[in-house]
C-alpha positions as CSV (number, residue, x, y, z in Angstrom):
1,X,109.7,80.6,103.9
2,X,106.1,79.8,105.2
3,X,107.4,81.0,108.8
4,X,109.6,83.9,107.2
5,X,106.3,85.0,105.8
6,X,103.9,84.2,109.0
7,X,106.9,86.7,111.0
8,X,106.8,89.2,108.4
9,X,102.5,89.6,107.9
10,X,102.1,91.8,111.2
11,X,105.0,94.5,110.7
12,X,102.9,95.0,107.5
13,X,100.0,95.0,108.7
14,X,101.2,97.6,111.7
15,X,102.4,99.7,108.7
16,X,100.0,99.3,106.7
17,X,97.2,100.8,109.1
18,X,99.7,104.1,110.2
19,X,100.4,105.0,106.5
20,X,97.1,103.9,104.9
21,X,94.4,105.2,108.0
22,X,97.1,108.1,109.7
23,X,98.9,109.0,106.7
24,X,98.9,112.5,107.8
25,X,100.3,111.6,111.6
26,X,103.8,109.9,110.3
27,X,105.6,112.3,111.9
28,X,105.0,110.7,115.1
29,X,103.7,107.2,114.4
30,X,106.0,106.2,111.4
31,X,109.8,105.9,111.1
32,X,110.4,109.6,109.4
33,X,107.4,112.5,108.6
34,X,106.2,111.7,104.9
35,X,104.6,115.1,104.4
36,X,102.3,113.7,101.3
37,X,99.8,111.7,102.0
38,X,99.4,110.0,99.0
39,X,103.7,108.9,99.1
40,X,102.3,107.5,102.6
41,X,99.1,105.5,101.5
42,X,100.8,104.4,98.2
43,X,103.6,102.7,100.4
44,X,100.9,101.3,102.6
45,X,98.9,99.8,99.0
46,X,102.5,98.0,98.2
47,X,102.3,96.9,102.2
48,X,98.4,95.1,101.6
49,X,99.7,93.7,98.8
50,X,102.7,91.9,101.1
51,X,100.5,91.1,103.5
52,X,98.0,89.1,101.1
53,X,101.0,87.5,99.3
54,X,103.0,86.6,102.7
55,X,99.3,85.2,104.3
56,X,98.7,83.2,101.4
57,X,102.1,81.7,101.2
58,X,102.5,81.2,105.3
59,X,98.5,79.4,105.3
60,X,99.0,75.5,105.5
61,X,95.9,76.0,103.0
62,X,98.1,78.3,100.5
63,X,100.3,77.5,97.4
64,X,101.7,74.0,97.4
65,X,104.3,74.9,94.3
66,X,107.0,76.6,95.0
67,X,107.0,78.3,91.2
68,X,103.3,80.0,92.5
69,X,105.5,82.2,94.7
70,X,109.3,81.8,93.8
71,X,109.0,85.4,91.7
72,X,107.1,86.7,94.5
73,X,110.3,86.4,96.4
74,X,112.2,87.6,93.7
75,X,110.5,91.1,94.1
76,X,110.2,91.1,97.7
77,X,113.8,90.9,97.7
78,X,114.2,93.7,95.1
79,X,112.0,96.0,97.2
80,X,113.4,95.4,100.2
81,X,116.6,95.8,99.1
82,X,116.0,98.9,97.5
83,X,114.7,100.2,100.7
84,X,117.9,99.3,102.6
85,X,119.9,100.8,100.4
86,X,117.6,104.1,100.7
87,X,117.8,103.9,104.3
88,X,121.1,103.7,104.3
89,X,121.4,106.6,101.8
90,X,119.5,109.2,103.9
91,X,119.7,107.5,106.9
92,X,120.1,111.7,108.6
93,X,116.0,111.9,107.3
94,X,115.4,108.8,109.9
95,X,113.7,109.6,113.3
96,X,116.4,107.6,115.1
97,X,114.4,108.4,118.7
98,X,111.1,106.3,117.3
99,X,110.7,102.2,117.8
100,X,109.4,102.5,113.9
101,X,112.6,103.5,112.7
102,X,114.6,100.8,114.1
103,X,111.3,98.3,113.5
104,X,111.8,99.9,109.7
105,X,115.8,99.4,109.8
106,X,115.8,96.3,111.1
107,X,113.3,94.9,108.6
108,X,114.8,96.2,105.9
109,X,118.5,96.0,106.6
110,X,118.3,91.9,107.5
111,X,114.9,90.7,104.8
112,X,117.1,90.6,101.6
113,X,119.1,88.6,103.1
114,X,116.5,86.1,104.8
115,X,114.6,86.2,101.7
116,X,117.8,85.4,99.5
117,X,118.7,82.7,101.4
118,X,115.1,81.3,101.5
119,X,114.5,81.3,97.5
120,X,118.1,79.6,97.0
121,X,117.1,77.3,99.3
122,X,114.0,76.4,97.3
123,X,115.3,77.0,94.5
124,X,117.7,73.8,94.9
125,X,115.5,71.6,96.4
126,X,112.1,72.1,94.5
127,X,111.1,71.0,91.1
128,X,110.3,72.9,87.7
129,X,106.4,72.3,89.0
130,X,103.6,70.4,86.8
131,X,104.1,71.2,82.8
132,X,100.4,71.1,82.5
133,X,98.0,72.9,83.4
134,X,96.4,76.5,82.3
135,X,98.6,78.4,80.0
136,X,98.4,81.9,79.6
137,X,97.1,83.4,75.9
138,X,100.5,84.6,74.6
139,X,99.0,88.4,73.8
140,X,98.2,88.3,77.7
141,X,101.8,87.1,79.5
142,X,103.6,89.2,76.6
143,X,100.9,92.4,78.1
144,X,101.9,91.4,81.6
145,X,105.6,90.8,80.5
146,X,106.1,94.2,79.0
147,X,103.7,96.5,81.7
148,X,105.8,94.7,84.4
149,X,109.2,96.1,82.3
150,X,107.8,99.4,82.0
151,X,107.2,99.5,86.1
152,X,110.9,98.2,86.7
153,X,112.0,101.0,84.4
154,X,110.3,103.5,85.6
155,X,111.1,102.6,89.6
156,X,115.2,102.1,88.2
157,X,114.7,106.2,86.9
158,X,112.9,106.9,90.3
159,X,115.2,105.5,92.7
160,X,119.0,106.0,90.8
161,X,117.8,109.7,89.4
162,X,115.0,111.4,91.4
163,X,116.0,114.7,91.1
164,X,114.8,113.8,86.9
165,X,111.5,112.7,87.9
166,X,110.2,114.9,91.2
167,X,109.6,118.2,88.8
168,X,107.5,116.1,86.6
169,X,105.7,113.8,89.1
170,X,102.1,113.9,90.0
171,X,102.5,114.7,93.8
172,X,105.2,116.3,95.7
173,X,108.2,114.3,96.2
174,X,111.9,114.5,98.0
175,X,114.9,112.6,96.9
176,X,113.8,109.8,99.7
177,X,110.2,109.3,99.2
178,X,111.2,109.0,95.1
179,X,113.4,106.1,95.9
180,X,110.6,104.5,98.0
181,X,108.3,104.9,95.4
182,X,110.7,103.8,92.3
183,X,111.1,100.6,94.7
184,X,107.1,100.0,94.8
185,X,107.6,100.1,90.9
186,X,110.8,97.7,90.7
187,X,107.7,95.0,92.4
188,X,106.6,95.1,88.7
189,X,109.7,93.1,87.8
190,X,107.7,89.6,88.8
191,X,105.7,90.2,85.3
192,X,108.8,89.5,83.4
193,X,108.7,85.7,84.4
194,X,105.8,85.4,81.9
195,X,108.2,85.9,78.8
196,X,109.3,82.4,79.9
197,X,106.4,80.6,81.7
198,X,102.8,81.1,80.7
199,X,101.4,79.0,83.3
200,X,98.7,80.1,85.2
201,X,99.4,79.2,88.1
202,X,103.2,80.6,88.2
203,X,101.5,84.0,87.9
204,X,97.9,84.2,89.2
205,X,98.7,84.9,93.1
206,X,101.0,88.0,91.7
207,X,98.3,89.0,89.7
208,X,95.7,88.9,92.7
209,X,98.4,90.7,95.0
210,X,98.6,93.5,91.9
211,X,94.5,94.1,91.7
212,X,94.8,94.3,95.7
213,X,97.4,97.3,95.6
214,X,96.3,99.1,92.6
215,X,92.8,99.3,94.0
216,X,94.1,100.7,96.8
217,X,96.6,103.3,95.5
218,X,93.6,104.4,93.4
219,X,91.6,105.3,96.3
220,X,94.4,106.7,98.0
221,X,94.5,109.1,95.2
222,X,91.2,109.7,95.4
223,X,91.6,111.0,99.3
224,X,94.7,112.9,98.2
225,X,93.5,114.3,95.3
226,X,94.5,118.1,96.5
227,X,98.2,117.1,96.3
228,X,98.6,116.2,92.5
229,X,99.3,118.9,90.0
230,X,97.2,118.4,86.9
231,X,99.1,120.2,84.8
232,X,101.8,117.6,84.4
233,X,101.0,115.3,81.6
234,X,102.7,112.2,84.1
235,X,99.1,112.7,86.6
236,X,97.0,111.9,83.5
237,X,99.7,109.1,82.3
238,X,99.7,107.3,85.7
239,X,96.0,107.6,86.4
240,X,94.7,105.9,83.2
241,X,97.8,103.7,83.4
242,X,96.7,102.1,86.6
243,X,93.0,102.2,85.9
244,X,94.2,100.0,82.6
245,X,96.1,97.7,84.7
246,X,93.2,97.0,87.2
247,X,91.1,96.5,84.7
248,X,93.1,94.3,82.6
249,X,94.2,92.1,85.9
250,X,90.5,91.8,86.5
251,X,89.5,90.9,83.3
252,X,92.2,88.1,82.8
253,X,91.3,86.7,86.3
254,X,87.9,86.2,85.3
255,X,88.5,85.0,81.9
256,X,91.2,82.5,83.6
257,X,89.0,81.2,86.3
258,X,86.0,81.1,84.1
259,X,88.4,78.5,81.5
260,X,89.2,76.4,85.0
261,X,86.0,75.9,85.7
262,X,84.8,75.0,82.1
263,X,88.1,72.7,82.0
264,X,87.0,70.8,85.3
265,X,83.5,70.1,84.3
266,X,85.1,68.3,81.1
């Protein structure tokens, strides 16, 4: 998995800088033309998140448990089998003449797979992890629990019914770049592992990778601020929805790092 991850970090990283820095140029840098910018950046906020998450996990220095990243995997796997199946699905919207696409197909159509195989794998041969250790405040993992359900839910609606959700969403969407989007919500799933495991340590890279994309899909929106409609109830919704999810990420990694350190001085 450490070498799945190193292989994986630069195809997000190549994305990452087309969609995030030339979102308006994906016509002829990306694997089909996204005409709204902030579809384009938001995909490139869930791609930083990857690439943090994938660094960590493929640094000798990085997670030594294998339940610090084992739901990680779990939603990598969701995503990217989402976005096979999407490819798949409107695979006619695909620049099939561009190196992107088939850089985009190939990723997408072989990862769940690779990843699948990788978290069995693991899954047989590693332990439960240490018992001890920093538990989460119940309040906070059931918080994380049920904001992570409402983000599968709400990617499930996006990507099975789209034509439901593009009249009410913020910015201008197509059937395709709904499903893409739904899948960057289905990542939420990895806060359900909290209804069963309030360690700290089982959830605080996730939580890391989550401040890293939502600060950067709020600054997306920022640039693309011309493309959402404010008179659809969803752009308020969504806006202080992620603003209370930053903030509540933030304030739990402090609070949780600030109870490590009082707990090693002991």
């Amino acid at each position: 998995m450490r070498v799945l991850s190193a292989i994986i970090v630069p195809f997000l990283v190549l994305a990452f800088v087309v969609l995030y820095v030339f979102p308006g140029e994906t016509g002829r840098l990306f694997a089909w033309p996204i005409k709204a910018t902030m579809t384009s950046m938001t995909l490139a906020s869930a791609y930083l998140g990857g690439v943090y998450f994938f660094t960590r996990v493929a640094l000798p220095s990085g997670p030594r448990g294998w339940h610090q990243v084992s739901t990680g995997f779990v939603a990598v796997a969701v995503f990217a089998t989402l976005l096979g199946i999407a490819t798949v699905a409107h695979w006619q919207l695909f620049s099939h003449d561009k190196l992107a696409f088939w850089l985009w197909a190939g990723l997408y159509l072989t990862t769940p797979f690779l990843v699948v195989g990788g978290w069995l794998a693991n899954r047989r041969s590693a332990g439960p992890g240490p018992a001890d250790g920093q538990l989460l405040d119940v309040r906070a993992a059931r918080a994380i629990g049920v904001v992570g359900g409402l983000a599968l839910l709400q990617g499930i609606v996006l990507f099975v019914a789209p034509a439901i959700m593009i009249p009410h969403w913020p910015w201008p969407l197509t059937p395709l770049t709904a499903r893409v989007v739904g899948a960057i919500f289905c990542l939420g799933c990895a806060g359900l592992r909290t209804w069963r495991d309030r360690r700290w340590s089982s959830i605080a890279l996730l939580l890391d990778v989550s401040v890293i994309m939502i600060a950067a899909i709020l600054l997306a929106a920022i640039r693309a601020r011309h493309e959402f409609d404010p008179t659809r109830p969803l752009t308020w919704l969504l806006a202080a929805g992620f603003v209370a999810v930053l903030a509540g990420a933030l304030g739990l990694r402090s609070v949780m790092r600030r109870r490590g350190r009082v707990g090693a001085a002991r």
